[in-house]
VOFI-330677 format. One line per 4 residues: number of its first residue (from 1); for each residue x, y, z of N, C-alpha, C. Coordinates in Angstrom, 2 decimals, always signed. Example, Ala and Ser with C-alpha at 12.3 -4.5 7.8 and 13.67 -1.06 7.14 Angstrom:
<sepas>
1	+13.19 -5.69 +7.80 +12.30 -4.50 +7.80 +13.20 -3.30 +7.80  +12.85 -2.25 +7.08 +13.67 -1.06 +7.14 +12.90 +0.03 +7.87
</sepas>
This chain:
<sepas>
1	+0.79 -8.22 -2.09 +1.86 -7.51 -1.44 +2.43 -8.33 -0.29  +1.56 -8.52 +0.16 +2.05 -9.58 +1.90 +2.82 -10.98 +1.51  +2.20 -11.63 +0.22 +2.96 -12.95 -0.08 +4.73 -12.29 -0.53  +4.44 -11.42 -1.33 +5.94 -10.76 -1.72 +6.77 -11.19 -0.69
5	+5.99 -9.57 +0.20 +7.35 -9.22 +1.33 +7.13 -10.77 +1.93  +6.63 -11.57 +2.47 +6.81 -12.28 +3.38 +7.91 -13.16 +3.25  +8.12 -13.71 +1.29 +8.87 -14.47 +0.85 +10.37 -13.65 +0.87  +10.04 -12.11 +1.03 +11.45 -11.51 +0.86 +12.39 -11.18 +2.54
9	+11.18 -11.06 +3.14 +12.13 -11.57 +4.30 +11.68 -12.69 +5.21  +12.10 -13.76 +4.23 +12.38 -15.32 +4.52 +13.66 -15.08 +3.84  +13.75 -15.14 +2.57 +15.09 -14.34 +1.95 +16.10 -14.19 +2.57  +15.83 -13.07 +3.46 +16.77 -12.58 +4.18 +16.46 -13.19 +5.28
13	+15.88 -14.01 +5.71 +16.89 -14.86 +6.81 +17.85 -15.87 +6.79  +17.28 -16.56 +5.36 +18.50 -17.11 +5.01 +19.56 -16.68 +4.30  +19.87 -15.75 +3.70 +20.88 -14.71 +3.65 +21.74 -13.88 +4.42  +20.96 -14.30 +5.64 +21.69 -12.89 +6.50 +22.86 -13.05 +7.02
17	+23.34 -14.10 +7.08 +24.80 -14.09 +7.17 +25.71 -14.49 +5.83  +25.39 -14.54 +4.95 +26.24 -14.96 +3.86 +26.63 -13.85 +2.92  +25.89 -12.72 +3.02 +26.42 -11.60 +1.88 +25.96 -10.86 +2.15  +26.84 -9.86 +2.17 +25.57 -8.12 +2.47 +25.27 -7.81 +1.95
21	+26.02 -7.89 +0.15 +25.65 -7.13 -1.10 +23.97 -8.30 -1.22  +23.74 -9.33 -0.83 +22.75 -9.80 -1.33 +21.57 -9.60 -0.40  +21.72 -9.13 +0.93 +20.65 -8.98 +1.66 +20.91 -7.48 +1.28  +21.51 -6.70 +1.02 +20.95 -5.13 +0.43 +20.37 -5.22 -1.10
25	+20.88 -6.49 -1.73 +20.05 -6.02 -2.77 +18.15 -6.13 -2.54  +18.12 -7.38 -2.13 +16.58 -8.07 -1.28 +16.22 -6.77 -0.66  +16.81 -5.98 +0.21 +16.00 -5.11 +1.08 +15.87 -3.67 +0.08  +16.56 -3.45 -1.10 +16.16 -2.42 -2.12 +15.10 -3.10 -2.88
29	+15.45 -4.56 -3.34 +14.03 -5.05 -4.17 +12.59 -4.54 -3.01  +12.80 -5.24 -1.62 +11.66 -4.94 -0.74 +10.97 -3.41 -0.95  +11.76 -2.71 -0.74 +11.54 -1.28 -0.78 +10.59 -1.21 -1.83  +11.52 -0.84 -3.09 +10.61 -0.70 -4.51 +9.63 -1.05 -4.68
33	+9.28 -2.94 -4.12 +8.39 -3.15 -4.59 +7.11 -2.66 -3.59  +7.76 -2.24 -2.23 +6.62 -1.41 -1.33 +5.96 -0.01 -2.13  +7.32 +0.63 -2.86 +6.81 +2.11 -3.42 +5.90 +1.87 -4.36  +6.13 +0.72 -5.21 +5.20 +0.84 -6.51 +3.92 +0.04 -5.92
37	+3.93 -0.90 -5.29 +2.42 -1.03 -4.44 +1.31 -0.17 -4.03  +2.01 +0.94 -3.54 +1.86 +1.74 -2.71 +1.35 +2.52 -3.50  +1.92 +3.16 -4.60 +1.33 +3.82 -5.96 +0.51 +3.39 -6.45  +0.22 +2.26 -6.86 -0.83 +1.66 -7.22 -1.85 +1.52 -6.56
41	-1.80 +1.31 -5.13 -2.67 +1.06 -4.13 -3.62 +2.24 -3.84  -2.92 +3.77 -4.16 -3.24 +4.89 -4.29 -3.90 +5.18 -5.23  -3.59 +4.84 -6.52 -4.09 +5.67 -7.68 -5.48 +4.70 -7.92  -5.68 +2.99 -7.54 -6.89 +2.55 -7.28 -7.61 +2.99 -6.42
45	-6.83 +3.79 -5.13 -8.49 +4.85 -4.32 -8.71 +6.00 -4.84  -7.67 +6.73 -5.62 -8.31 +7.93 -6.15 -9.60 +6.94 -7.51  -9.51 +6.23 -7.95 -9.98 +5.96 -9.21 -11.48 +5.95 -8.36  -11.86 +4.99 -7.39 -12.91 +5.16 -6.40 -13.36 +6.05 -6.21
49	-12.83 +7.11 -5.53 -13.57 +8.36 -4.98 -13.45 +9.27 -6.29  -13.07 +9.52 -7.39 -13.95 +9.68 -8.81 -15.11 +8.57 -9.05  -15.23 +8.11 -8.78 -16.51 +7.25 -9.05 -17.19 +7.72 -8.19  -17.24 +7.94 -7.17 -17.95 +8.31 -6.30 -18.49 +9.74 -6.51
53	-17.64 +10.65 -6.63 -17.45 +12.04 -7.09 -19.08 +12.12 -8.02  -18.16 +11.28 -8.90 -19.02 +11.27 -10.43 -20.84 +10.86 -10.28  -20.77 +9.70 -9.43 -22.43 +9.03 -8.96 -22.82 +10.16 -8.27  -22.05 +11.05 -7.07 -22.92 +11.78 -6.69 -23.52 +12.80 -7.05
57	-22.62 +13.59 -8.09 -22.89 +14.33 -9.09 -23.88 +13.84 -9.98  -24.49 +12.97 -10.49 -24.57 +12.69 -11.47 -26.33 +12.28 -10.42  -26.41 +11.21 -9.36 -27.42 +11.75 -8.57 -28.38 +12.40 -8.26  -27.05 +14.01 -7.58 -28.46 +14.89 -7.36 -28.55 +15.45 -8.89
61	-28.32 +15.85 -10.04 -28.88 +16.18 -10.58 -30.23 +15.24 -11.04  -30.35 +13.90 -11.18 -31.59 +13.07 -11.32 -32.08 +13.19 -10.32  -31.88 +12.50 -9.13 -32.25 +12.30 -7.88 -33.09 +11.43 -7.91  -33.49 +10.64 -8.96 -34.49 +9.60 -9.17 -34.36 +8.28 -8.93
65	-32.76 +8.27 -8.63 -32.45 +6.69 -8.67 -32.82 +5.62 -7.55  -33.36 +4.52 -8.29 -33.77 +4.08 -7.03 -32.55 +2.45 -6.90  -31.55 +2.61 -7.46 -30.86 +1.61 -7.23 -29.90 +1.72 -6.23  -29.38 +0.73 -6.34 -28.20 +0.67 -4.94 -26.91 +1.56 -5.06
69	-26.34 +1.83 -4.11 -25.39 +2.78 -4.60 -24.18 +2.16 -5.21  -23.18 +2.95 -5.79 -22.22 +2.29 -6.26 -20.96 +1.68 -5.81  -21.07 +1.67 -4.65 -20.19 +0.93 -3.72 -20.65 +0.61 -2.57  -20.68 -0.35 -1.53 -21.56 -0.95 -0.63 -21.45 +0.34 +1.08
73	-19.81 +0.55 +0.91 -19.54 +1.42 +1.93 -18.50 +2.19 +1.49  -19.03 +3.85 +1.55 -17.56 +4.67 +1.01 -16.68 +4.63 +1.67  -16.87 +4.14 +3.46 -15.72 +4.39 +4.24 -16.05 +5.59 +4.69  -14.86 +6.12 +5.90 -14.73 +7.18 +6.45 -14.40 +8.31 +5.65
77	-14.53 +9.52 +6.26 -14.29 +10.60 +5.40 -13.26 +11.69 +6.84  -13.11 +11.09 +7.71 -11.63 +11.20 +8.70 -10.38 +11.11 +7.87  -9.73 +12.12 +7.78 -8.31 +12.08 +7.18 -7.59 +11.31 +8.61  -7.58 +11.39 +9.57 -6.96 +11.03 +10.11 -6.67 +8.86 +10.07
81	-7.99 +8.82 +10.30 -8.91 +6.95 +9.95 -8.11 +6.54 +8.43  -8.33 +7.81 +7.79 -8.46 +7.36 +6.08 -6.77 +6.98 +6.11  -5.63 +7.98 +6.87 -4.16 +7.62 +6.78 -4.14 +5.93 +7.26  -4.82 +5.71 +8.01 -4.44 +4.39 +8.80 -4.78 +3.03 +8.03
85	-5.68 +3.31 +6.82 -6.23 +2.20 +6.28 -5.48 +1.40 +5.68  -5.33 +0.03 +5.69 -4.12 -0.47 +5.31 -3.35 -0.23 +4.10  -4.32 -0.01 +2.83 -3.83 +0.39 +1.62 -2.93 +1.69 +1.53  -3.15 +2.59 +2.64 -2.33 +3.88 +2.71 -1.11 +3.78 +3.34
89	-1.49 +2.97 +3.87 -0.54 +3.09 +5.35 +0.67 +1.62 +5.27  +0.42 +0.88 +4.90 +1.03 -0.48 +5.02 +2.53 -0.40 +4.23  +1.98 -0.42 +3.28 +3.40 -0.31 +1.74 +4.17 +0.99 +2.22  +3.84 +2.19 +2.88 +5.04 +3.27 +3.63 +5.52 +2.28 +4.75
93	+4.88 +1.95 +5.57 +5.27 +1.04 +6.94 +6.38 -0.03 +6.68  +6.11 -1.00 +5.08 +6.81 -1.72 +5.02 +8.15 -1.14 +4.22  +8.46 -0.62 +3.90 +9.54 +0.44 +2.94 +9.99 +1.01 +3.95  +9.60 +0.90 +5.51 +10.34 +1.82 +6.43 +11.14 +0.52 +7.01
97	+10.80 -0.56 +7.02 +10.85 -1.96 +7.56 +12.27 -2.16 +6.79  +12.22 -1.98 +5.38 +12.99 -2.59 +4.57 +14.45 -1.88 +4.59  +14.30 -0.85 +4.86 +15.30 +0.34 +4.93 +15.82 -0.14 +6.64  +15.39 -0.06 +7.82 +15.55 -0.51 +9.02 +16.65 -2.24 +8.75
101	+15.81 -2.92 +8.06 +16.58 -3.76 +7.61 +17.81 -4.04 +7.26  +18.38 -3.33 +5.78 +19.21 -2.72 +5.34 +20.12 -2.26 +6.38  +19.72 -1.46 +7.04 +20.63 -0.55 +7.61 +21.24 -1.38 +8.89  +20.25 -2.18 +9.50 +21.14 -3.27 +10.63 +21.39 -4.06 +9.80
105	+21.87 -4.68 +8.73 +22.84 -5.78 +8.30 +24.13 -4.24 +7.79  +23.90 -3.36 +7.18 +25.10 -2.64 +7.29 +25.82 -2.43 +8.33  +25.05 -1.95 +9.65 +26.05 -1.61 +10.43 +26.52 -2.93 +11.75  +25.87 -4.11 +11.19 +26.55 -5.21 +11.75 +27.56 -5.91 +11.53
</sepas>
């Protein structure tokens, strides 16, 4: 994600004075490709905490296991911590970036 955006606004610095239609298209590519990151980035932590779900379930009914668990650290269980983690939080942050963007080469 970070190599993307980084290359996309390099993009737009060298664009930024030569076309608006081309630094709005760059800052809609930016966007998108923040939303579908972002989706993805999501639907790989739900896939986790079903795994997790599932081991613990699966656990106490044995309760015998003597191996390691299935992930080294679940992390916090703070909704508040859990919004901030970069995977949640970053790809909205940067889609807010990209739009901010956009919108000062429009109204310049």
């Amino acid at each position: 994600m970070w190599t993307l955006q980084g290359l996309l606004i390099a993009a737009i610095g060298f664009m930024w004075n030569i076309h608006l239609l081309l630094v709005v298209l760059v800052c809609a590519f930016g966007f998108v490709s923040c939303i579908s990151i972002g989706s993805g980035l999501r639907s790989a932590t739900r896939a986790i905490e079903n795994l997790l779900a599932h081991w613990q379930e699966r656990l106490s009914k044995d309760g015998n296991h003597a191996g390691p668990p299935v992930i080294g650290s679940p992390g916090t269980s703070s909704s508040i911590f859990a919004a901030l983690k970069p995977w949640h939080m970053m790809p909205w942050a940067m889609a807010v970036v990209w739009i901010l963007l956009g919108a000062a080469k429009y109204t310049l």
